[in-house]
DRENVORO-882667 format. One line per 3 residues: their letters; for each residue z, x, y of C-alpha. Coordinates in pm, 1 decimal, decimal comma. Each point is the difference from the previous one (the first is absolute). Example, Ala and Ser with C-alpha at 12.3 -4.5 7.8 and 13.67 -1.06 7.14 Angstrom:
BEGIN
as> 780,0 1230,0 -450,0; -66,0 137,0 344,0
# end
This chain:
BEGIN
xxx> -10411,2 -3142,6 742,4; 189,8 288,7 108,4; 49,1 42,0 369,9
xxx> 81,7 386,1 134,3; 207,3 -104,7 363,6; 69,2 314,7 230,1
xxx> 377,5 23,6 68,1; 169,7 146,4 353,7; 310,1 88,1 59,4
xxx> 127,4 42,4 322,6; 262,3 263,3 8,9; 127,3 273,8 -201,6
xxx> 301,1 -65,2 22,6; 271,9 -47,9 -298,3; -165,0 -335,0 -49,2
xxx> -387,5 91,3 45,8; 23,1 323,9 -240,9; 153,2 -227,7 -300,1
xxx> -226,0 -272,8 87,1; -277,5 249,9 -32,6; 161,2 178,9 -322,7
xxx> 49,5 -313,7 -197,4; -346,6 -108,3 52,7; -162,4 290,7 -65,4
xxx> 203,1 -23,6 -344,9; -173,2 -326,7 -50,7; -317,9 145,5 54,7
xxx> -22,4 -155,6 340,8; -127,3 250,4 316,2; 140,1 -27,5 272,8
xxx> -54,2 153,1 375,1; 298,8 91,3 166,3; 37,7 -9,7 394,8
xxx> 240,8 178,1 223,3; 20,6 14,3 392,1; 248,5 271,1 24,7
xxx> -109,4 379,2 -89,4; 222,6 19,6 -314,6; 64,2 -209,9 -322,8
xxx> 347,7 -129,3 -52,0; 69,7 -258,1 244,0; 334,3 35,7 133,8
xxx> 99,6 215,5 -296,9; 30,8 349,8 106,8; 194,5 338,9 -54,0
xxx> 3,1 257,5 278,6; 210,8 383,8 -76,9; 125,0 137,6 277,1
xxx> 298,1 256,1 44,5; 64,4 -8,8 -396,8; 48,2 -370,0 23,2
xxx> -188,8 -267,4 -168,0; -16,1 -302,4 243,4; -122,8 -321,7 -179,1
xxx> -177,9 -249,7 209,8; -67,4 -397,7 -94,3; 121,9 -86,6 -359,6
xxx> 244,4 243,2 -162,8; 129,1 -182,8 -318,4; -157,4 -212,9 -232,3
xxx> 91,3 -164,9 -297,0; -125,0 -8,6 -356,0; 55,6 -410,2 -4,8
xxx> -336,5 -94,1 -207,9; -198,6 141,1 -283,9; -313,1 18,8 184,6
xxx> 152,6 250,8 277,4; 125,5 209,8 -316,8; -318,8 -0,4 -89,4
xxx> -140,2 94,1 272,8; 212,2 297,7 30,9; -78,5 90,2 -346,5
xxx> -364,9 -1,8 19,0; 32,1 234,7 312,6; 260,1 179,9 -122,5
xxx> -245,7 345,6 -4,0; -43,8 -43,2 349,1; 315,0 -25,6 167,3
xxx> 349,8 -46,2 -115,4; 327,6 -281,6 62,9; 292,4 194,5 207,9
xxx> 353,6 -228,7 -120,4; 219,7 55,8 244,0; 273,3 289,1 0,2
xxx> 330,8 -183,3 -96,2; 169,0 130,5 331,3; -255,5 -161,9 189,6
xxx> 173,5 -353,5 -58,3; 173,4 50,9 340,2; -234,4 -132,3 238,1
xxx> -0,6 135,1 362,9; -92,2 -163,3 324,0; -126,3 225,7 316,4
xxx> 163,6 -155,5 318,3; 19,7 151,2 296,5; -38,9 335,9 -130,8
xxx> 267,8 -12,1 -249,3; -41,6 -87,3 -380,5; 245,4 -294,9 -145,9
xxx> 35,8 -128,3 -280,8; -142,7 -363,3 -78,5; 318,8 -220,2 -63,4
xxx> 84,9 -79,8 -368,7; 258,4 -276,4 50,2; 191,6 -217,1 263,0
xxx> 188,9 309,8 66,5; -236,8 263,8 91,5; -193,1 -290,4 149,1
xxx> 295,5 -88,3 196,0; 25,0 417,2 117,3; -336,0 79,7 50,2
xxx> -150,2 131,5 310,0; -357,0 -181,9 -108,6; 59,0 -332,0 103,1
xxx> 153,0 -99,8 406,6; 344,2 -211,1 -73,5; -210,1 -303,3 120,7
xxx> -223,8 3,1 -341,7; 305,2 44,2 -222,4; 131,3 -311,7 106,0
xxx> -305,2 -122,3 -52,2; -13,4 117,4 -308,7; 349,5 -139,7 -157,9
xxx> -112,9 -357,1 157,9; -384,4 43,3 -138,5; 139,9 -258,7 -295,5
xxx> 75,3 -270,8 268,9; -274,2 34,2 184,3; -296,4 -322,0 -49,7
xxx> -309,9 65,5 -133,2; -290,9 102,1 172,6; -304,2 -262,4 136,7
xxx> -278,6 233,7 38,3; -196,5 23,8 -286,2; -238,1 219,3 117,3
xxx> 339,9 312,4 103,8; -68,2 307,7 -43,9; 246,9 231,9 -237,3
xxx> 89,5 175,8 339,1; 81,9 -374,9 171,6; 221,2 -93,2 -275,4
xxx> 225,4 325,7 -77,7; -3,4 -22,9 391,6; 102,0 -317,0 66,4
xxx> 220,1 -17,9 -301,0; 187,8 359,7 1,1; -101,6 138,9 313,8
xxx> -257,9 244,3 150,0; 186,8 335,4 -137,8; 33,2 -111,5 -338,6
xxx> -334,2 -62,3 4,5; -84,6 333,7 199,4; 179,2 184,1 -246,0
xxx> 41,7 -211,4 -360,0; -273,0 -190,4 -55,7; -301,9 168,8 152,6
xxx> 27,9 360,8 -123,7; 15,8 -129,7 -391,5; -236,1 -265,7 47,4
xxx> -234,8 238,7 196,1; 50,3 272,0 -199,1; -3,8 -127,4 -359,9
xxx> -259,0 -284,1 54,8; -178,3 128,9 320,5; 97,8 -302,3 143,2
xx> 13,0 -103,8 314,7; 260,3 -204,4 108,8
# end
């Protein structure tokens, strides 16, 4: 006997729309939910000025066959942007003033990112015991491991912005 269960989704976000695509590919409906007044969850792209500001997740990855698969079977609907070659420099707002995100102990050791406190903490990070909390947060650990700014302004824009994390 063949039972017909109703399926809902709540959100349509990243998660919720592929949820909802992949079923429907299985023949499967689906009801999808949303509070907010736009699809997309944190995902969103806003032009103002002649510049293209990205919120939520900017980069992805093309690590499994189903996500290629994905992208090919919507491929008439939208299309994947790679990234520009030049855009491998990655820039950090602070203060007002763009810097570069540090590539190596040197420009880690120069930048204006991080306070002096957190680069010391960052060159004894190695020594340092591990943590008892199992329950700490991403945020708690960077913090209490390398220090509020490195946190403030290495960890949390990539994780934030790639996975639409939060910290």
């Amino acid at each position: 006997m063949k039972t017909h269960a109703r399926v809902a989704i709540l959100g349509a976000g990243l998660s919720g729309l592929s949820i909802g695509y992949f079923l429907n590919k299985k023949g499967i409906s689906a009801d999808i939910f949303e509070k907010g007044s736009r699809i997309g969850g944190v995902i969103q792209s806003n032009k103002e000025a002649g510049f293209l500001y990205e919120h939520g997740p900017n980069t992805g990855v093309l690590s499994n066959t189903i996500i290629e698969q994905l992208f090919a079977d919507i491929s008439e609907h939208c299309t994947i942007e790679v990234a520009n070659e030049a855009a491998k420099k990655r820039l950090i707002l602070k203060n007002g003033k763009w810097h570069a995100l540090p590539s190596g102990l040197f420009s880690g050791i120069g930048t204006p990112l991080f306070t002096t406190m957190d680069k010391f903490r960052i060159l004894g990070e190695p020594f340092r015991k591990a943590g008892t909390n199992p329950d700490e947060s991403l945020r708690a650990f960077v913090e209490r491991r390398l220090g509020k700014s490195f946190h403030d302004y290495a960890v949390a824009p990539f994780i934030n912005g790639i996975y639409a994390g939060n910290t």
